[in-house]
C-alpha positions, 0 to 999 in steps of 0.5 A: 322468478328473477331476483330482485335486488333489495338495496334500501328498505324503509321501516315504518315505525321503530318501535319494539318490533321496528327498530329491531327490525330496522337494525337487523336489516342494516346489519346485513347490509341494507340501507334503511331509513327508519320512520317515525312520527316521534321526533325525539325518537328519531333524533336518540335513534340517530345517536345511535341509542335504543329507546327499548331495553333488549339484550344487545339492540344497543350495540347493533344499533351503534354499529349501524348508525356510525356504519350509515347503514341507519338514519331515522327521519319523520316522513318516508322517502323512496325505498326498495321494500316498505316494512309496516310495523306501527301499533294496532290497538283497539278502542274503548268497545275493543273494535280494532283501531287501524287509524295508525296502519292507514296514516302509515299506507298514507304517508308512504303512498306519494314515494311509491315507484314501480317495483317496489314491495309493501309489508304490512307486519302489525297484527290485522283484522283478516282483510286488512292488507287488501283493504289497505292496498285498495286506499294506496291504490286510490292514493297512486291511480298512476300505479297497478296493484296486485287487485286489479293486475294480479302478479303483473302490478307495480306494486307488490303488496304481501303480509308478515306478522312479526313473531317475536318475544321482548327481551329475546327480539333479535335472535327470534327475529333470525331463528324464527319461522315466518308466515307470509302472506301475498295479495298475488303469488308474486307479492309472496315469492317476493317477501319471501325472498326479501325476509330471506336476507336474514331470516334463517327460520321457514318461510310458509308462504299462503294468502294474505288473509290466511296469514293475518288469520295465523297472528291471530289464532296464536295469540288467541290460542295462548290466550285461551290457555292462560285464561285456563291457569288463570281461571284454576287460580283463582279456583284454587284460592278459593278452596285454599288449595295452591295453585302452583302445586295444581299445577305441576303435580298435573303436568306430570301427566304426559299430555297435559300442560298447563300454563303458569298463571298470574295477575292477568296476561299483559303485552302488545298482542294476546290481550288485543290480537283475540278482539280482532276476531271476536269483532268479525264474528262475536256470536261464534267467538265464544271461547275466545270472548270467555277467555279475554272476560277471564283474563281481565277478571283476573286483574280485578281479582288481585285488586280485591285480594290486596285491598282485603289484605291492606285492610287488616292493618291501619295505615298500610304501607304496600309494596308492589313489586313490578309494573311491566307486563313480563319478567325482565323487560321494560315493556309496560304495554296493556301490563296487567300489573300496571291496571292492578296499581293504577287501580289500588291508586285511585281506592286510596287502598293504602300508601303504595311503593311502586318498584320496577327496576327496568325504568327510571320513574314513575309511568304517566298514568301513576304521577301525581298520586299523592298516595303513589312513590316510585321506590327501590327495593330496599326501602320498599321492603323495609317500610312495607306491611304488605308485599305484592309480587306482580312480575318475575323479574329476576331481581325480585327472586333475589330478595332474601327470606330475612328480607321479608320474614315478616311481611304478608306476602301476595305472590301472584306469580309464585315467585316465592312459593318454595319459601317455607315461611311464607305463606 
């Protein structure tokens, strides 16, 4: 196939996976425009300042906004590729909500032209990325899509999940293998070449709906596996028997691996991306159901743990160390940490000292609470009865034996287990 030059990409959404992808793109010498319906986003992204925290986004983005390679409007314009990164959650009955990938196809339908490539990267229902090209198709009647002409169409229209890990974003952006999936042969040898510009991973190029099926196997594999650590977790207390200690004496056998568990599993994918397929099929998906009821349940699990041990003392004073969904980032998404506080808030279970040094104050959903304060580490251990590890972060590892002697400690990520006093 002959080359097709991409001199302008548009990024649709700058979020966690857009504004990475956005920058690294403008890096290797594209010009691309950045879209999002957030317009104090658009204007700091202008500024050339990250809105996420990631190790050295902030010195790419710099680079590329003084260099002109980035601008961030709020409605798209003419490019070469479209890059379609917006979030796809799922409602209160966990149907999936593609509400924002259709505004996205919407909003880009009127500035298509001949030629032009469309990469649908949010995590999908399978069928998806035909679907979505049926309603451009209906919105650009003037334009062939690869549907009705297949490799002869205007518009090229193609699938590739984003495969990244927060705090990790840009070398995995590189570094990682893709999965792409074309509507026709040609939409997929096009994205290929096009995540070849600075993708140094392999590219398997198959169909569209197969790729939107590999996102969601993975995210459902990992599910089901954490459900499992999960799960012995929660066993172990039971039997007063430790988990973590399970755990590694049993991945010692060499073909076994079981994950580390903890207060339930967090982030924009594993606790979203499994509903996707029990939604095609729930009679059948039932490990995957069972998983995601596991997971969830672990959440609750820890609340009862700490509303237990709250209740041995007569005011409690709780610290709660952390609310993003992993260690070391600022990411708050479907955070299981976050459920446990919100839900110790509204039992009134104690005074609660929140810490969680990645932001600057309190989320949205915990202001207001008369029994809630945003605190830093040093006043929370020190007015503390009871302490709650609920994320990894490194500064967490740091506090020191004399600093929590005598506290009682819930440590749901094992953070602390190898301290001897502690128990």
């Amino acid at each position: 196939m002959k080359s097709k030059p991409f001199d302008t990409a548009s990024v649709i959404g700058l979020g966690y996976v857009g504004l990475p992808t956005a920058a690294v793109l403008a890096s290797r010498g594209l010009s691309v425009i950045g879209v999002d319906i957030n317009a104090k986003a658009v204007e700091i992204i202008n500024t050339g300042a990250s809105l996420i925290v990631e190790p050295d986004l902030d010195v790419v983005l710099q680079g590329v906004v003084a260099a002109k390679r980035l601008r961030a409007v709020m409605t798209p314009e003419p490019a070469d590729v479209f890059v379609i990164a917006v979030p796809t959650p799922v409602h209160k009955d966990n149907r999936p909500d593609l509400s924002a990938v259709e505004a996205a196809m919407r909003s880009i339908a009127p500035v298509l032209k001949k030629g032009d490539l469309v990469i649908l990267e949010s995590t999908s229902p399978v069928g998806t990325t035909a679907r979505m090209s049926e309603l451009v198709a209906q919105l650009r009647p003037d334009l062939t899509f690869p549907q009705h002409a297949p490799n002869q169409s205007d518009i090229r229209m193609a699938y590739c999940p984003e495969r990244i890990l927060p705090g990790q974003t840009l070398r995995e952006l590189i570094d990682n293998s893709r999965t792409v999936g074309g509507l026709d042969t040609v939409s997929g040898d096009l994205a290929c070449e096009f995540y070849r510009i600075f993708t140094k991973g392999h590219l398997s190029k198959t169909t569209a709906s197969t790729a939107e099926f590999v996102k969601l196997a993975e995210n459902s594999y990992r599910d089901v596996n954490l459900a499992f650590a999960n799960e012995l977790s929660m066993l172990c207390d039971r039997l007063d028997v430790d988990v973590f200690d399970v755990i590694a004496a049993a991945n010692l056998h060499p073909r076994v691996d079981i994950l580390r568990p903890g207060p339930g599993v967090g982030g924009h994918c594993i606790p979203v991306d499994p509903w996707f397929i029990i939604d095609a099929w729930p009679e059948k998906a039932r490990i995957i159901r069972t998983a995601r009821e596991v997971n969830e349940g672990k959440t609750g699990f820890v609340v009862e743990k700490v509303r237990q041990r709250a209740g041995r003392f007569k005011d409690p004073v709780i610290a709660l160390l952390g609310l993003a969904y992993k260690p070391d980032v600022d990411d708050l998404r479907e955070s299981p940490a976050l459920h446990i506080v919100e839900q110790l808030a509204s039992e009134n279970v104690g005074q609660l000292l929140v810490v969680e040094p990645f932001i600057d104050e309190l989320p949205p959903s915990l202001r207001g609470w008369n029994n809630v304060r945003f605190s830093t580490m040093k006043t929370a251990l020190a007015e503390a009865d009871l302490v709650v590890v609920l994320v990894g972060h490194a500064e967490f590892a740091r506090v020191k034996d004399k600093e929590i002697a005598e506290k009682a400690i819930i440590d749901t990520v094992g953070l602390w287990r190898f301290r001897k006093d502690l128990d």
